[in-house]
C-alpha positions in Angstrom: -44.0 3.3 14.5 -42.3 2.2 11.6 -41.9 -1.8 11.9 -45.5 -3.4 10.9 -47.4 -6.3 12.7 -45.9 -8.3 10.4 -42.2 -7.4 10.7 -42.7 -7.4 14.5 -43.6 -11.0 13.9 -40.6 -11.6 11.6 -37.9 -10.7 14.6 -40.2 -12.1 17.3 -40.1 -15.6 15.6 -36.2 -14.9 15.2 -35.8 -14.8 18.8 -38.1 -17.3 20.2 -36.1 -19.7 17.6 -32.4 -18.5 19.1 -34.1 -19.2 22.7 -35.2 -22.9 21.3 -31.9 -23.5 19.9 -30.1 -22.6 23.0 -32.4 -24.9 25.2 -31.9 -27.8 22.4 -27.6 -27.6 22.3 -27.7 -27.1 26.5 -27.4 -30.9 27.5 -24.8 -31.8 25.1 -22.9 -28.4 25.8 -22.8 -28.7 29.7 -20.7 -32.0 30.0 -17.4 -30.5 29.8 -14.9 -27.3 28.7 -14.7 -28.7 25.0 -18.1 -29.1 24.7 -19.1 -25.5 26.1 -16.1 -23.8 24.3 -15.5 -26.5 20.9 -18.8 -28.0 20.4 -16.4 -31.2 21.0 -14.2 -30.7 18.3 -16.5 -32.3 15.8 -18.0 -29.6 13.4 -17.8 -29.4 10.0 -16.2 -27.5 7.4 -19.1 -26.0 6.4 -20.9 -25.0 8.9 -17.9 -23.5 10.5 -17.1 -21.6 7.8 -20.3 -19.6 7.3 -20.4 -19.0 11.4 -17.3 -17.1 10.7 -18.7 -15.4 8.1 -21.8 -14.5 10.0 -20.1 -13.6 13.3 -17.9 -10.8 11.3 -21.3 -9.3 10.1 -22.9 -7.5 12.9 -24.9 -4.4 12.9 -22.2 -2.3 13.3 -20.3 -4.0 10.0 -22.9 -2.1 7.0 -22.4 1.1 9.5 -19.1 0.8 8.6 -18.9 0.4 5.4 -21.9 3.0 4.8 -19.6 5.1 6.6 -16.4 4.8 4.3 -18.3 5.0 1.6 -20.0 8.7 2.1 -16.5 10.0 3.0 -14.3 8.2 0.8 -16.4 6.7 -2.0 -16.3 2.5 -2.8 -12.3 2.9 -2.9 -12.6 3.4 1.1 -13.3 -0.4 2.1 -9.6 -1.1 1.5 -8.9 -0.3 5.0 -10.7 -3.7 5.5 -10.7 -5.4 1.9 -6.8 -5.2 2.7 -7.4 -8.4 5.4 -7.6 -10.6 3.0 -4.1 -11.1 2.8 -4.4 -12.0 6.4 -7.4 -14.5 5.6 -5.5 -16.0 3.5 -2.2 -16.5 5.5 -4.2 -17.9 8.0 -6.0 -20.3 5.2 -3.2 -21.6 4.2 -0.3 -21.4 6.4 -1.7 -21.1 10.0 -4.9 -23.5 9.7 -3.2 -26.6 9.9 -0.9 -25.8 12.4 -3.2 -24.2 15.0 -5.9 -27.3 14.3 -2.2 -29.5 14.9 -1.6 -28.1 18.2 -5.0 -29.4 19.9 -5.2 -26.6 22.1 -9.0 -25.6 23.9 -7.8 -21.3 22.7 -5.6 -19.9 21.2 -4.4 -18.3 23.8 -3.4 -21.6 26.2 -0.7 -21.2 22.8 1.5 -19.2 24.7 2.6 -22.3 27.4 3.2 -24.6 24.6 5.9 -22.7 22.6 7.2 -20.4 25.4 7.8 -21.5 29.0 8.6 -20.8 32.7 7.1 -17.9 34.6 7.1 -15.3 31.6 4.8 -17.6 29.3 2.6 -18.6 32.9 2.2 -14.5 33.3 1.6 -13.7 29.6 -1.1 -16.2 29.4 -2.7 -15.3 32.3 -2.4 -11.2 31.1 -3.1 -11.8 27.4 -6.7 -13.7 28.8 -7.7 -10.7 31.1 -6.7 -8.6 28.6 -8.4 -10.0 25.6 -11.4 -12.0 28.0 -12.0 -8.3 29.5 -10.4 -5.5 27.9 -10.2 -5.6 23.9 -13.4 -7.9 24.1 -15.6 -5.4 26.1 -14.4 -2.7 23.7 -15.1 -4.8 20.3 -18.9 -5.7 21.9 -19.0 -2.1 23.2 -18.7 -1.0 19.2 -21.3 -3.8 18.5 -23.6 -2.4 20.9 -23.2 0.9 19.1 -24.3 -0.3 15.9 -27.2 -1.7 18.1 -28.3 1.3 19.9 -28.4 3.2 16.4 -30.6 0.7 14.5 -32.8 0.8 17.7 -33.1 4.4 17.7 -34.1 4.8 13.9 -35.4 1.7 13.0 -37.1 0.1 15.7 -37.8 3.5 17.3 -37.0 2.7 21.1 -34.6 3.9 23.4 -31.1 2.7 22.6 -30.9 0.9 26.0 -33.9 -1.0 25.5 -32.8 -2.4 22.3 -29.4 -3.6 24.3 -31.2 -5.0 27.1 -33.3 -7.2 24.5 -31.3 -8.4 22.0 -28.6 -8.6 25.0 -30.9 -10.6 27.2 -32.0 -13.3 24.5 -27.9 -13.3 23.6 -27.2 -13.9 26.8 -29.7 -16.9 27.3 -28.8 -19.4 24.5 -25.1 -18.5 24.9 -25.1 -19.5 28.5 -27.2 -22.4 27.5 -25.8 -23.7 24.6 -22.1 -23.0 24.6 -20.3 -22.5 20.8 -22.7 -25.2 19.4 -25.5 -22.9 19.8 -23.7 -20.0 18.9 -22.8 -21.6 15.1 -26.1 -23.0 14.6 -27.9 -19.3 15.3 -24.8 -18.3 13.0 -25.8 -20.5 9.8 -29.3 -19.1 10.4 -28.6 -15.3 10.5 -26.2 -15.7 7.5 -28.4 -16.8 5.0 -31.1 -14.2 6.5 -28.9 -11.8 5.9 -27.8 -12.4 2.7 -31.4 -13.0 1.6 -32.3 -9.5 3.2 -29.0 -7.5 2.4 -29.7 -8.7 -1.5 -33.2 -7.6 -1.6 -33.1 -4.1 0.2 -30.5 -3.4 -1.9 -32.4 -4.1 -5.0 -35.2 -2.4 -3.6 -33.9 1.0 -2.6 -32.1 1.0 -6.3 -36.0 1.0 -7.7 -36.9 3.7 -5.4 -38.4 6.5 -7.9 -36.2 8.8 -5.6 -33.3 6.3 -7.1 -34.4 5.2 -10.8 -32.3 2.4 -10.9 -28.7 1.6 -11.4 -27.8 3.7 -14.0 -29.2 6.7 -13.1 -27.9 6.0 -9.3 -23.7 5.7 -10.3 -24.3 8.1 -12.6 -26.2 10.8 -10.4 -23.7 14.1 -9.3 -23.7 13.2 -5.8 -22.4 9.4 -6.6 -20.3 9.4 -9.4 -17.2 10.6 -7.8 -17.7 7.8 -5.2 -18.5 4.7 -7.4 -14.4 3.6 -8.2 -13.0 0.5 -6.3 -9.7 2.0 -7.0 -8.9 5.6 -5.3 -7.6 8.3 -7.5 -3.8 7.3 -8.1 -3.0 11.2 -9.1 -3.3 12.3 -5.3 -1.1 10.8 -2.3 -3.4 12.1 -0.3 -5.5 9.9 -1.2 -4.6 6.7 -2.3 -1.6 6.6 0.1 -4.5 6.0 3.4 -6.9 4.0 1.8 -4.8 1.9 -0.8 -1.3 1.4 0.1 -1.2 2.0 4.2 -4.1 -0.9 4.5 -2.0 -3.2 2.0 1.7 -2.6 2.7 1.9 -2.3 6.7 -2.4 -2.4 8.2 -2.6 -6.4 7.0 0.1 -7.5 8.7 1.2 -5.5 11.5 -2.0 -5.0 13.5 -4.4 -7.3 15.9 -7.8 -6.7 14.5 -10.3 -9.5 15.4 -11.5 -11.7 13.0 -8.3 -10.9 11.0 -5.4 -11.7 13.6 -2.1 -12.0 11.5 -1.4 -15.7 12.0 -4.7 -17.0 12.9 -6.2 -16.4 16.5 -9.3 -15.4 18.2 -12.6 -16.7 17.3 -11.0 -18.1 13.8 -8.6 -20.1 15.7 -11.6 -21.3 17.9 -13.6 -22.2 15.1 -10.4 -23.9 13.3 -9.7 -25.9 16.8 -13.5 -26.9 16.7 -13.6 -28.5 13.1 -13.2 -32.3 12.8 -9.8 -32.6 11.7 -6.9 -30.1 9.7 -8.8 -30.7 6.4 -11.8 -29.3 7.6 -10.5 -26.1 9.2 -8.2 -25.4 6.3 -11.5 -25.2 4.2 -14.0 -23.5 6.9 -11.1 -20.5 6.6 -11.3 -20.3 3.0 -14.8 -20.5 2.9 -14.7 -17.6 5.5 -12.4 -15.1 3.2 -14.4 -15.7 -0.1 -17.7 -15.1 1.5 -16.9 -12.4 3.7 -14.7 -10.5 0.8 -15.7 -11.5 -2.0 -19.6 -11.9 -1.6 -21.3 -10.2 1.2 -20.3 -6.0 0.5 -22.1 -4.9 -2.7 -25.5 -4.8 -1.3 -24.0 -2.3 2.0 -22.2 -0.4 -0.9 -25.2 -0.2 -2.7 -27.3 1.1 0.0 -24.5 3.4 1.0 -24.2 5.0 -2.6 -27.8 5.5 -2.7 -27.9 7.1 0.5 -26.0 9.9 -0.9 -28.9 10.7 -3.2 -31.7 10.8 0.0 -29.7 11.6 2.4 -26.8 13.9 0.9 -25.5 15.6 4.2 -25.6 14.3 8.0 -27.6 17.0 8.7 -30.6 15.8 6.2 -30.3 12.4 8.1 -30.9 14.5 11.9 -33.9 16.0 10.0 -35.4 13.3 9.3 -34.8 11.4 12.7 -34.9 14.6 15.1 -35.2 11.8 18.3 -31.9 10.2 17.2 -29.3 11.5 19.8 -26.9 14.5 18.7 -23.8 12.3 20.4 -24.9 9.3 17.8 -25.4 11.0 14.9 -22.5 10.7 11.6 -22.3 9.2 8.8 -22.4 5.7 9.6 -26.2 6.1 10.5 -27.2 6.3 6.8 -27.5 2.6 6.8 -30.1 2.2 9.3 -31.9 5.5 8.1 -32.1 3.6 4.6 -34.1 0.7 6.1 -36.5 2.9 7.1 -37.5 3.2 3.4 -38.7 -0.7 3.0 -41.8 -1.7 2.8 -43.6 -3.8 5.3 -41.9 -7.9 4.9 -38.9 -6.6 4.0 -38.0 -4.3 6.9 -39.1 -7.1 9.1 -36.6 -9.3 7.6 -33.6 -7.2 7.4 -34.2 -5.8 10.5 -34.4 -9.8 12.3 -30.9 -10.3 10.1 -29.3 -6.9 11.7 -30.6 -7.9 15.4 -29.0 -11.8 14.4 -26.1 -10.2 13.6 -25.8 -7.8 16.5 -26.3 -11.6 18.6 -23.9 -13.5 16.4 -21.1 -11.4 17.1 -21.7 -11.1 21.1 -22.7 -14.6 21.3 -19.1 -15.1 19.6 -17.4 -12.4 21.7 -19.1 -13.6 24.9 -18.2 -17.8 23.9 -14.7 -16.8 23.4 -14.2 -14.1 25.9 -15.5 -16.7 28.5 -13.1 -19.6 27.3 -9.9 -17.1 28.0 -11.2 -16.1 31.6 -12.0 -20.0 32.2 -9.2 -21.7 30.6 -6.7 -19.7 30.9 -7.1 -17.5 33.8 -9.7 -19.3 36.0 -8.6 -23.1 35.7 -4.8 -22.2 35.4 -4.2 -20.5 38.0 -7.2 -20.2 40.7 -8.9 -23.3 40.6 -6.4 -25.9 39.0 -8.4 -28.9 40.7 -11.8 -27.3 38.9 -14.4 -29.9 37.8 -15.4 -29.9 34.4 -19.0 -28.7 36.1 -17.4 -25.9 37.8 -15.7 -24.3 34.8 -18.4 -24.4 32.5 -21.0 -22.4 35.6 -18.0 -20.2 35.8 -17.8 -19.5 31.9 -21.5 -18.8 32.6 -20.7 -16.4 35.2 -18.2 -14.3 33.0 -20.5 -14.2 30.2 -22.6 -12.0 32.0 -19.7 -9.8 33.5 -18.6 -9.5 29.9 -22.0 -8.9 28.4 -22.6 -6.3 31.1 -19.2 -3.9 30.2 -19.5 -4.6 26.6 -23.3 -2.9 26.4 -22.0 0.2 28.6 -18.9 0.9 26.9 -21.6 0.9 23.6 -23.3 4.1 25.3 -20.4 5.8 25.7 -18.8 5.4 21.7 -19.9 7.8 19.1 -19.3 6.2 15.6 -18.5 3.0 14.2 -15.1 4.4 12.7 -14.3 5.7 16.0 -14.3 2.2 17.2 -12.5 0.4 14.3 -9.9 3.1 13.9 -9.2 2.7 18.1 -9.2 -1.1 17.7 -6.6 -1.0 14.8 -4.4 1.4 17.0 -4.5 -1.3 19.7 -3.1 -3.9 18.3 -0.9 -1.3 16.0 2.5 -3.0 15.7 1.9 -6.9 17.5 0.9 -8.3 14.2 4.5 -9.3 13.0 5.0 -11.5 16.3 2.0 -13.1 15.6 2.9 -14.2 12.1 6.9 -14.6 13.3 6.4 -16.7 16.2 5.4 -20.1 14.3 8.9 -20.2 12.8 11.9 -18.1 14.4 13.0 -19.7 17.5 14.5 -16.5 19.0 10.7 -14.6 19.8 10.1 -15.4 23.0 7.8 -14.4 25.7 9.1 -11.3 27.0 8.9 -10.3 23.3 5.0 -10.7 23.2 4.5 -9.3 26.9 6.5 -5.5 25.5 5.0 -5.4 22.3 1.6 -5.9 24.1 2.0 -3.3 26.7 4.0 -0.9 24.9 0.9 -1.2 21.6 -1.3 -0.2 24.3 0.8 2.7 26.2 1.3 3.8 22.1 -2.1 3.8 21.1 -3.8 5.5 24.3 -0.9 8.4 23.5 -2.3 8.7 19.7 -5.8 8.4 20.1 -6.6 10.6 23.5 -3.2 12.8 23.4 -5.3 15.6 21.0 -2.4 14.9 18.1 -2.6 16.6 14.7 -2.4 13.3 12.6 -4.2 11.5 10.5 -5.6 8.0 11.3 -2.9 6.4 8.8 -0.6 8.6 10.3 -0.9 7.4 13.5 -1.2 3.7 12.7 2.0 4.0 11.0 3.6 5.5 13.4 2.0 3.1 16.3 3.9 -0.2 14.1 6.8 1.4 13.6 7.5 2.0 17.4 6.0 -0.6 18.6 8.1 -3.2 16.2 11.2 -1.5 17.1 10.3 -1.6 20.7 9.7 -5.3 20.6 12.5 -6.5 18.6 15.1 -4.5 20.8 13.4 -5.8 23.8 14.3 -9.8 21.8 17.5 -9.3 21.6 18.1 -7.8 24.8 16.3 -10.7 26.6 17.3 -14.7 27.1 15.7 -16.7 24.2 13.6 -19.9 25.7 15.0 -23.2 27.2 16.0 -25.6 24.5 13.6 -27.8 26.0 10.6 -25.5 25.7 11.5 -25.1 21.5 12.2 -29.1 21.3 8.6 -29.9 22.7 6.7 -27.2 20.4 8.7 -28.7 17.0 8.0 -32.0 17.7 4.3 -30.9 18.2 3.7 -28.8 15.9 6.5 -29.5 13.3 6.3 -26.3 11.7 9.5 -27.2 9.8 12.1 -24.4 7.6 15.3 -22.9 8.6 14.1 -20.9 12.0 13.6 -24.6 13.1 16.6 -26.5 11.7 19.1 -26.4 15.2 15.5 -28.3 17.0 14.3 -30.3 14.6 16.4 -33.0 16.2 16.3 -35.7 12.9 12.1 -34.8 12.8 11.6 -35.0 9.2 9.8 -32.2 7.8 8.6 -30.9 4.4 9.1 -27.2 4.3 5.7 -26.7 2.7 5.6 -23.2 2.8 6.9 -22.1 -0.5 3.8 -23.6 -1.7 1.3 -22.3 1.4 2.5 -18.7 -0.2 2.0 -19.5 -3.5 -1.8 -21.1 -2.7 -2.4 -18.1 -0.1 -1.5 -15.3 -3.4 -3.6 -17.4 -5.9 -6.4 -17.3 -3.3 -5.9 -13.1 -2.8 -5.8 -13.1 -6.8 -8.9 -15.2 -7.1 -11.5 -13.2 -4.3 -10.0 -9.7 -5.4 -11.1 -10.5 -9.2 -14.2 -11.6 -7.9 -15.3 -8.9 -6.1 -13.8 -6.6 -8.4 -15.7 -8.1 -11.0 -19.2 -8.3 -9.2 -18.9 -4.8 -8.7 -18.2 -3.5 -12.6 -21.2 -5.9 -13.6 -23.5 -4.3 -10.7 -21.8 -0.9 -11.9 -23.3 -2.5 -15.9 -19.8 -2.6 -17.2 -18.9 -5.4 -19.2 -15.0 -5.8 -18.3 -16.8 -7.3 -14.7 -17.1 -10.8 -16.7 -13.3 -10.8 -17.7 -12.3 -10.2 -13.8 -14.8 -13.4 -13.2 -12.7 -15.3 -15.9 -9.8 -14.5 -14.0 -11.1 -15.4 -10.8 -12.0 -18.8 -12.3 -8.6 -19.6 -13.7 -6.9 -18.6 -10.1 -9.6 -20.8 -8.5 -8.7 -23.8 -10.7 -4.8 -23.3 -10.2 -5.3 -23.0 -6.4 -7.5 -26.3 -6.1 -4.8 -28.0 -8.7 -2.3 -27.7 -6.0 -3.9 -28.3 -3.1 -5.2 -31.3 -5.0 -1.3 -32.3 -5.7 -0.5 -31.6 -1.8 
């Protein structure tokens, strides 16, 4: 056994707290939909903004990047540092307009700027297929992570770890509806970061280590340390620098990073107070999640290459970890194993809050599409508010239940992310388009959906010879043509329809000018894309520089300079707004 009394205790009180929270939030939580789903729309920046954070971190997240970072050094987290751009977008272009629409998700969007039978049929879809489908299979990658750290860490079987953490999930989600599910957030974030930071300097003291110099410049590291990949070789820097920045941002459905806003940031930016407050939460969100939160992963991930150089050394080590679970992405957990008695305790409660952040998140939301917009819209349209929230209950536990067994069945943690970028492959540009070109309408959203799909089942299970950047290019590019042919070739939306979603929303610009109908406007965003690249120039010179000061190079200071100036340009204008 390698958890302690006293780390057993650690996760123990974790749990019983998560159960005592849940029981707390329940009264407030039960009275109606907003409550259960929105916390009643009265959170605050804050708090919203590091629930965000913390639901992005689950276990499988350090898996991940551990995983990038044995097979393509440091430079490999731009498949994911590249959603900043998206983060920011949404900060400052999409915030205000989705907190403007007053909607209970995102997804209830869909009758508001589209109408008739076409918007009815892709709302009802799009919530079976995100409530059921793509949410089973993002807590079916969660669970994965799960199983893994159960396996090594906690040593148990990989189903009794689920049916734990999954059961204690399940009981103060169903209890205490979003407000719980933020409140366990803010908790497991600043666990997290309080354990992330100090494994991280631990394992770098290892004598197996020797500290920070000796780690980046050890044979088995150095080639891996660079943020930047080597600019010499396509081969290289073409998939992990320019694919992730010049089409993966914008063109694919990835949750947490929806081009335009969505998913559980739209929730959280539909739960805050007013606009103000969501605009922040979001920024909040993209400079902790970017800018703070990776070095100790990479850290741990660099020095796993000195214990554990080869896959194989990690299967010596744990011969009862299962041959089908096994890769490089289990490096992370195998690290843990190294901490002394406390410490594991805490970072393993923080990995098990994070696995229950994220399906608390996935479940809250999951439940709100199959309530709100399936349910209540078109089986039970005379519902009381009592009868929604028991059947948001009931869903939880049909999602919760798929999501755990699809985890058994996945292999790797970059087996799931790559198949949940090729999903949404090619649907990202609607997403952004939508807000402000008239001529998208639903039919648009209901091909590009069904044909990203069709497209990405092809690539991933049709035994191709391409490479994942290959085939996530080639997934955008025929899905985008696919779905702008199918525009043109179908009737644009009743005048109407377009009238009642400007004056709503007021989105104002040129796509809106024939509808505006004398609603005065200012066309604000020039400005939102100026503040949105002086945000992306600020968190990537802060991370950039956080990394050459861990890495003991001096020019890390001058990148924190520059992130400073950005900052204070950026709060200038929003000050002058």
């Amino acid at each position: 056994m390698i958890l302690s009394a006293l780390d057993w205790t650690i996760i123990a009180g974790y749990l019983i707290l998560s159960i005592i929270i849940g029981l707390w939030s329940s009264k407030k939580s039960s009275q109606d939909t907003r409550s259960f789903f929105l916390a009643g729309n009265n959170l605050p920046w804050w708090m919203l903004g590091i629930s965000m954070v913390a639901t992005t971190f689950s276990t499988d997240t350090p898996n991940l990047v551990t995983d990038l970072v044995r097979k393509d050094g440091v430079a490999g987290n731009w498949v994911w540092w590249a959603f900043l751009l998206t983060g920011m977008l949404s900060v400052f272009v999409y915030a205000k307009l989705w907190n403007r629409s007053g909607l209970l998700t995102d997804i209830q969007f869909y009758e508001l700027r589209y109408g008739g039978r076409p918007a009815a049929f892709l709302r009802g879809f799009r919530a079976l297929y995100l409530g059921l489908i793509f949410n089973s299979l993002v807590m079916g990658a969660v669970s994965l992570a799960a199983i893994k750290f159960g396996e090594i860490v906690l040593q148990i079987e990989g189903w009794q770890t689920l049916f734990i953490a999954c059961s204690i999930t399940l009981l103060y989600s169903t209890l205490g509806g979003l407000k719980a599910v933020v409140i366990t957030d803010v908790i497991q974030f600043f666990l997290a970061m309080v354990g992330s930071v100090w494994a991280a300097i631990y394992v770098v003291s290892l004598p197996q280590i020797g500290g920070m110099k000796n780690l980046i410049n050890h044979p088995k590291v150095i080639d891996k340390i660079s943020i930047f990949p080597d600019f010499s070789d396509p081969d290289i820097w073409v998939p992990l620098f320019f694919v992730p920045l010049a089409v993966q941002w914008w063109s694919t459905y990835y949750p947490g990073s929806e081009p335009g806003g969505g998913g559980y940031i739209a929730q959280r930016m539909f739960s805050a107070k007013n606009e103000r407050n969501a605009i922040a939460a979001t920024f909040l969100f993209n400079f902790s999640h970017y800018a703070l939160r990776p070095w100790p992963w990479i850290i741990i991930a660099l020095s796993s290459l000195v214990i554990f150089p080869e896959v194989g050394d990690i299967q010596n080590a744990f011969p009862g970890l299962s041959e089908d679970k096994l890769g490089d992405d289990v490096a992370y957990p195998a690290m843990l194993t190294l901490l002394p008695s406390g410490l594991l305790g805490i970072v393993s409660a923080s990995l098990i809050a994070a696995f229950m952040s994220t399906m608390s998140t996935q479940l809250n939301l999951g439940a709100s599409y199959l309530v709100n917009d399936f349910y209540h819209r078109f089986l039970r349209q005379d519902a009381s508010q009592k009868e929604l929230v028991f059947a948001g209950r009931v869903f939880t536990v049909i999602s919760i239940t798929i999501g755990a067994g699809l985890g058994l069945t996945l292999q790797s943690a970059g087996q799931a992310f790559n198949l949940l970028l090729l999903v949404g492959a090619g649907t990202g540009a609607i997403y952004i388009l939508r807000w402000f070109w008239w001529r998208i309408n639903a039919t648009t959203e209901i091909i590009a959906m069904i044909s990203s799909v069709i497209i990405a089942g092809f690539l991933n299970f049709g035994n191709l010879e391409m490479e994942d950047w290959e085939k996530i290019i080639f997934g955008v590019v025929l899905t985008t043509i696919v779905w702008i042919i199918g525009t043109f070739l179908t009737k644009p939306e009743e005048e109407k329809v377009l009238l009642n979603f400007v004056k709503k929303i007021n989105p104002g610009g040129p796509g809106w000018k024939k509808f505006s109908n004398g609603l005065e406007s200012k066309w604000s965003l020039p400005s939102d894309i100026l503040k949105m690249f002086l945000g992306i120039f600020s968190v990537y010179s802060l991370l950039i520089g956080i990394g050459q000061i861990i890495y003991q190079n001096n020019l890390g200071y001058i990148f924190i300079v520059f992130s400073a100036i950005g900052m204070g340009f950026l709060f200038n204008l929003i000050d002058n707004d």
